[in-house]
N, C-alpha and C positions, 0 to 999 in steps of 0.2 A: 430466450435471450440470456446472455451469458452476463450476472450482476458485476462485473467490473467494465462493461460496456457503457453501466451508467454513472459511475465515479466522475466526479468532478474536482475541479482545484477548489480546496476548503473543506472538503470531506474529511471525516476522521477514521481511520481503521487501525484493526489493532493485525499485525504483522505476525506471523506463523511466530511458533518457539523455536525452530528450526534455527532459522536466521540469526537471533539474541546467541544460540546455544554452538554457533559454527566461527561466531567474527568475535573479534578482536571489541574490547570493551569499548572503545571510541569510538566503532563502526558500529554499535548496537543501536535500536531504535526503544525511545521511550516510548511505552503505548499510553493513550492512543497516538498513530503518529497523523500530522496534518498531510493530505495531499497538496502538495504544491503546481504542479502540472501533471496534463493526460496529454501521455505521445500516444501514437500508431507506431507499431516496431512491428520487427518479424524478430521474435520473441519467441518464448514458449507459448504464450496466450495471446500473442500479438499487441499488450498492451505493456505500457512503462508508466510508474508512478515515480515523477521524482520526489521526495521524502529528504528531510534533515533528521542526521542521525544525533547522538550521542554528543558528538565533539562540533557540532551547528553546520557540518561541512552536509552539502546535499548530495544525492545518489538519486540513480536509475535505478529503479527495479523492477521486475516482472511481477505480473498483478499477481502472479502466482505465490509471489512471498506474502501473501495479506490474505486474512479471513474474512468470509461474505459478512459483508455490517448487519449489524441488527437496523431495522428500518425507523424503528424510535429514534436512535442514539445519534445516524448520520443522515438522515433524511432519505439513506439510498434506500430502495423496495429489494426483499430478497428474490433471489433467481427464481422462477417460475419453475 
């Protein structure tokens, strides 16, 4: 099972560099960032966390912008 399948709102993950390193300083995410909601999307991974960035404004993103949590830190278990 895929570990962004168990994410829940209130979860904390910390978001790829990729992301911080492509957007605009207002659009960056402080890590760790809180999940605020878990959609179903047809996505790259099929899933969307939305997340407040930088400037308090919230975003959809693909779970694919976030690294698998350590299981101490956010309660999630890593992917099998």
């Amino acid at each position: 099972m895929k570990w962004f399948l168990k994410v829940k709102p209130g979860d904390k993950l910390q978001s790829r560099p990729e992301w911080n390193n492509t957007e605009r300083p207002s659009n960056q995410l402080i890590n760790p960032v809180e999940v605020l909601r878990v959609t179903e999307a047809q996505s790259q991974s099929g899933m969307l966390f939305t997340v407040r960035t930088r400037n308090g404004m919230t975003r959809e993103l693909d779970a694919g912008w976030f690294i698998e949590p350590n299981a101490k830190v956010s309660g999630v278990p890593p992917q099998d």
